[in-house]
PyMOL commands that place a pseudoatom at each C-alpha (Angstrom):
pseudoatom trace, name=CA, resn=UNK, resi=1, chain=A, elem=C, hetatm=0, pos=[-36.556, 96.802, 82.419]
pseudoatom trace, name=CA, resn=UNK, resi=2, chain=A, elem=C, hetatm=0, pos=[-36.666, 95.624, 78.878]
pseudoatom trace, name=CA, resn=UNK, resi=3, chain=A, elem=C, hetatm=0, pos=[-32.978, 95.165, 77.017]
pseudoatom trace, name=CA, resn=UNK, resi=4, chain=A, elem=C, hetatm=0, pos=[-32.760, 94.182, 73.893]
pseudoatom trace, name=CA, resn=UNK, resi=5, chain=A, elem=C, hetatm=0, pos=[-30.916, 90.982, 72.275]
pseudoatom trace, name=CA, resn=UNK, resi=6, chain=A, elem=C, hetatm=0, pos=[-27.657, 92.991, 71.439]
pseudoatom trace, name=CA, resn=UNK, resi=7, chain=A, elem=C, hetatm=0, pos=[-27.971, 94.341, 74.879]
pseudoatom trace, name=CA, resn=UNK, resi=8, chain=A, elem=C, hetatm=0, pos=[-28.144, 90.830, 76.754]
pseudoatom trace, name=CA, resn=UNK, resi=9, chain=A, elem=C, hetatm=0, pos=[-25.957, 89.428, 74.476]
pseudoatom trace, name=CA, resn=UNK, resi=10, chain=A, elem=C, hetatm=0, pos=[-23.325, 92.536, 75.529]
pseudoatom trace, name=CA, resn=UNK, resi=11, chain=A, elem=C, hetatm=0, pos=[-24.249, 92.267, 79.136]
pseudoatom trace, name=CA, resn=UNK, resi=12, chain=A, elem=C, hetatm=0, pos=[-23.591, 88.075, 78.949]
pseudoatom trace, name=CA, resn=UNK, resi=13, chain=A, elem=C, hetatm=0, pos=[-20.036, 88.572, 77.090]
pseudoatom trace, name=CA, resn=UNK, resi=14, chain=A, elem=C, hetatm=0, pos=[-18.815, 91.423, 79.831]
pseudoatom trace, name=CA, resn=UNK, resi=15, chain=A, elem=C, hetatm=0, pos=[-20.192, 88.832, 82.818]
pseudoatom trace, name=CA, resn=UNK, resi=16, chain=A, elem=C, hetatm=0, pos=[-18.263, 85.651, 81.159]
pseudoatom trace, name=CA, resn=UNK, resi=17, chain=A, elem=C, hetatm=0, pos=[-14.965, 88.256, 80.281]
pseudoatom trace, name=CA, resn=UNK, resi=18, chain=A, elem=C, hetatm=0, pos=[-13.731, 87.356, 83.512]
pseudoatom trace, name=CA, resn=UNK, resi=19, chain=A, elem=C, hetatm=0, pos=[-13.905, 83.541, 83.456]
pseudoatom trace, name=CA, resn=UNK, resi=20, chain=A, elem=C, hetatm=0, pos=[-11.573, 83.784, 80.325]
pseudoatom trace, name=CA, resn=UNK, resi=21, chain=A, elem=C, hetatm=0, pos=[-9.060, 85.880, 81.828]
pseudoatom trace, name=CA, resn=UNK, resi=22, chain=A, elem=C, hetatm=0, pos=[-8.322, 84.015, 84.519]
pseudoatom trace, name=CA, resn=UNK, resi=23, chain=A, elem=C, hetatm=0, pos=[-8.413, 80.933, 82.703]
pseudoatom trace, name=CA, resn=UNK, resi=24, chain=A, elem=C, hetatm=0, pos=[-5.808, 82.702, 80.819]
pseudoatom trace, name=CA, resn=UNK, resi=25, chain=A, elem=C, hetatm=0, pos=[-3.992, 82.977, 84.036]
pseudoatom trace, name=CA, resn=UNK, resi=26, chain=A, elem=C, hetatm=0, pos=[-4.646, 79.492, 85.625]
pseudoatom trace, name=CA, resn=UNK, resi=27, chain=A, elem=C, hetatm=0, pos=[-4.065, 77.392, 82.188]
pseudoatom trace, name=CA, resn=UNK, resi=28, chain=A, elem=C, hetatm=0, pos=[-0.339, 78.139, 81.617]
pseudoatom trace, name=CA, resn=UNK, resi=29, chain=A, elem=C, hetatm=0, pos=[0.342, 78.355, 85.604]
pseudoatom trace, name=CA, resn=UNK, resi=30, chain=A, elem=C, hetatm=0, pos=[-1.431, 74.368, 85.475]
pseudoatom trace, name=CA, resn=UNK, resi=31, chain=A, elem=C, hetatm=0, pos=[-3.553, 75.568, 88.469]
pseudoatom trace, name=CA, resn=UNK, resi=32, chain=A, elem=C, hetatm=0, pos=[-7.194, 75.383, 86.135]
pseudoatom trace, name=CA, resn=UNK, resi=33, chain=A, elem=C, hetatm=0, pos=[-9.010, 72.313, 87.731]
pseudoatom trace, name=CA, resn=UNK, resi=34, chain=A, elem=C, hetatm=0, pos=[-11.263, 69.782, 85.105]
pseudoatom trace, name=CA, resn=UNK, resi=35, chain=A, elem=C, hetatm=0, pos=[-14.434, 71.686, 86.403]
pseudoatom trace, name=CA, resn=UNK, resi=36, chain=A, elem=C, hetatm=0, pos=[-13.069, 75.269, 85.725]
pseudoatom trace, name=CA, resn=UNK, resi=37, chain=A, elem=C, hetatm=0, pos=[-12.362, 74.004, 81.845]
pseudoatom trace, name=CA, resn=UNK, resi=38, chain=A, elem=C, hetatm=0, pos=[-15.205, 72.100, 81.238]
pseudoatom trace, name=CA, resn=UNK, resi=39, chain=A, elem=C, hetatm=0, pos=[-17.167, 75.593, 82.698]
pseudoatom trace, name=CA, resn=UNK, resi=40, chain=A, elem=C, hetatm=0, pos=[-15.242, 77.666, 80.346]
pseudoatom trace, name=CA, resn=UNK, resi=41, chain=A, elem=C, hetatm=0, pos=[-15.820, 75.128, 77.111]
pseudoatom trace, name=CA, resn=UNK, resi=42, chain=A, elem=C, hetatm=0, pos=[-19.603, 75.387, 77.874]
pseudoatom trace, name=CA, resn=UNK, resi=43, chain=A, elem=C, hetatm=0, pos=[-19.366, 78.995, 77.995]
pseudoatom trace, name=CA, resn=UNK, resi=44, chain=A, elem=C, hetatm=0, pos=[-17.399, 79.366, 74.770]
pseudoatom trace, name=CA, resn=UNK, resi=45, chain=A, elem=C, hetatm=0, pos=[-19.542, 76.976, 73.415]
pseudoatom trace, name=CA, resn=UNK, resi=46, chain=A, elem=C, hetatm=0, pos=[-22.602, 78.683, 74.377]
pseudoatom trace, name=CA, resn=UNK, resi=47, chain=A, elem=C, hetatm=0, pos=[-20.908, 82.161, 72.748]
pseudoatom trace, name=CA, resn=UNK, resi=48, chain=A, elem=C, hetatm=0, pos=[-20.093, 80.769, 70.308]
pseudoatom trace, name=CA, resn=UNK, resi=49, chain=A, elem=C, hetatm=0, pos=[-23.854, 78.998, 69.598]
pseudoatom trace, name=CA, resn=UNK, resi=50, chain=A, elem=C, hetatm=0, pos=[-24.963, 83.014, 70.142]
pseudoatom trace, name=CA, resn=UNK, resi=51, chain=A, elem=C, hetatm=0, pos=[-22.268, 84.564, 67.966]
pseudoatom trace, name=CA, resn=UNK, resi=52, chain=A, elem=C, hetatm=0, pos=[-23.499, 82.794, 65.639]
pseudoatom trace, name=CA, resn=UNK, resi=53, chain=A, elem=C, hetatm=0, pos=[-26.967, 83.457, 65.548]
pseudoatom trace, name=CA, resn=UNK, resi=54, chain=A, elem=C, hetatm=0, pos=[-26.668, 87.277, 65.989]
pseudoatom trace, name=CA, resn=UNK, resi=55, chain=A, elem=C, hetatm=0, pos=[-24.706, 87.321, 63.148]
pseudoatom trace, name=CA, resn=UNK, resi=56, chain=A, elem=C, hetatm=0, pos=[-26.862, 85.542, 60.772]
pseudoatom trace, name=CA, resn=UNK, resi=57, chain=A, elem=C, hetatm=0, pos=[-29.443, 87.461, 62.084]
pseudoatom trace, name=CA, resn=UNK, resi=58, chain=A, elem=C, hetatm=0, pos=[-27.534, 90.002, 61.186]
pseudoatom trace, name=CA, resn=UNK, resi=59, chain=A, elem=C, hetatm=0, pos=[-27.283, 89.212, 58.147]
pseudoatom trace, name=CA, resn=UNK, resi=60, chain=A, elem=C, hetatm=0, pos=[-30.811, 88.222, 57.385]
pseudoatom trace, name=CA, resn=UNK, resi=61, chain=A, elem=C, hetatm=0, pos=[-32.152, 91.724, 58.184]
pseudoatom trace, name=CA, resn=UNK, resi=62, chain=A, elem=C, hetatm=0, pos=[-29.996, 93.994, 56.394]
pseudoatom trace, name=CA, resn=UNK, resi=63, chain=A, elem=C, hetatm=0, pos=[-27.437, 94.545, 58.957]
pseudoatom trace, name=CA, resn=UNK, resi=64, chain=A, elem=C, hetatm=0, pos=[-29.881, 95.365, 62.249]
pseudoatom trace, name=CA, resn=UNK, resi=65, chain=A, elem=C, hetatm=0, pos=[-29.716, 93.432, 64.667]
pseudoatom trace, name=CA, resn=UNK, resi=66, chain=A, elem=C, hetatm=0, pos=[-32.151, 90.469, 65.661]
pseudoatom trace, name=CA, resn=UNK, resi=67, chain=A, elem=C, hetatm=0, pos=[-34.874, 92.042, 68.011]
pseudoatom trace, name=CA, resn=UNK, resi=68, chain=A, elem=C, hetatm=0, pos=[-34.894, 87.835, 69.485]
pseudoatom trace, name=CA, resn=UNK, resi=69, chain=A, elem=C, hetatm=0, pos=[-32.013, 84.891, 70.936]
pseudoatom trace, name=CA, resn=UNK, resi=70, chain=A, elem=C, hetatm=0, pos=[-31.898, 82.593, 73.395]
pseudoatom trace, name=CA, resn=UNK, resi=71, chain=A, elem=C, hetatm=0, pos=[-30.350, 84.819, 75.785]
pseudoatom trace, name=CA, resn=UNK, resi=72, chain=A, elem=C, hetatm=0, pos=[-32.164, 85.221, 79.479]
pseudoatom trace, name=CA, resn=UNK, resi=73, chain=A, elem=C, hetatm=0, pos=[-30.686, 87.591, 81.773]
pseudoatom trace, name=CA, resn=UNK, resi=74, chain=A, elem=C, hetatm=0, pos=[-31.911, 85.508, 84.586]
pseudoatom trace, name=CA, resn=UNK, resi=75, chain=A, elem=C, hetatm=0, pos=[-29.599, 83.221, 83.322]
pseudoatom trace, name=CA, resn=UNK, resi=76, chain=A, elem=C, hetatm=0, pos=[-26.191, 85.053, 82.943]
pseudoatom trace, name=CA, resn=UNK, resi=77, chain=A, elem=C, hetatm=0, pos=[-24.443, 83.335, 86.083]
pseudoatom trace, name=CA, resn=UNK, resi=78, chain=A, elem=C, hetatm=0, pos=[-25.603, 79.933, 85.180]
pseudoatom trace, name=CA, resn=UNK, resi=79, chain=A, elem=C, hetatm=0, pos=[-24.535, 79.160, 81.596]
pseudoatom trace, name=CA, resn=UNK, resi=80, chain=A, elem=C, hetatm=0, pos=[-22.058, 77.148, 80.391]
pseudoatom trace, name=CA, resn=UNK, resi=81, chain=A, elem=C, hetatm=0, pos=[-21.512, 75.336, 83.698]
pseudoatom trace, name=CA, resn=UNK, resi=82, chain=A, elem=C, hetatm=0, pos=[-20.590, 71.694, 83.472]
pseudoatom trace, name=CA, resn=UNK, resi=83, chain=A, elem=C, hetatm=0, pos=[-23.699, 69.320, 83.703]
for i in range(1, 83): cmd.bond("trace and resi %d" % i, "trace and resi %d" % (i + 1))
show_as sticks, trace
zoom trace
């Protein structure tokens, strides 16, 4: 099955929604460890790297989306995860 860009990049924002809730949880209750924040800075870094790009490719084409990103479905579990 094919998906397109705006389709992965969807897909890889609804799989990462639920690191950042219960971040939102664990931060103010002081129970996130270092590894479950350094995770979730990778991840928003990595959205925010993507954001990014989709929306200047946004931009660039007259407000359709980018038919290409960096985005591999393969992938969705794995990114952002401290090195």
């Amino acid at each position: 099955m094919v998906t397109s860009y705006a389709g992965r990049l969807g897909m890889w924002l609804a799989h990462e929604q639920w690191k950042l809730e219960q971040a939102s949880y664990d931060i103010p209750a002081r129970r996130a460890s270092p590894r479950q924040c350094a995770e979730l800075a990778g991840v928003l870094q990595r959205l925010s790297d993507e954001l990014r790009d989709y929306a200047a490719g946004l931009a660039f084409s007259g407000g359709r989306p980018p038919g290409a990103g960096s985005i591999d479905p393969d992938e969705l579990g794995g990114r952002g995860e401290a090195e």
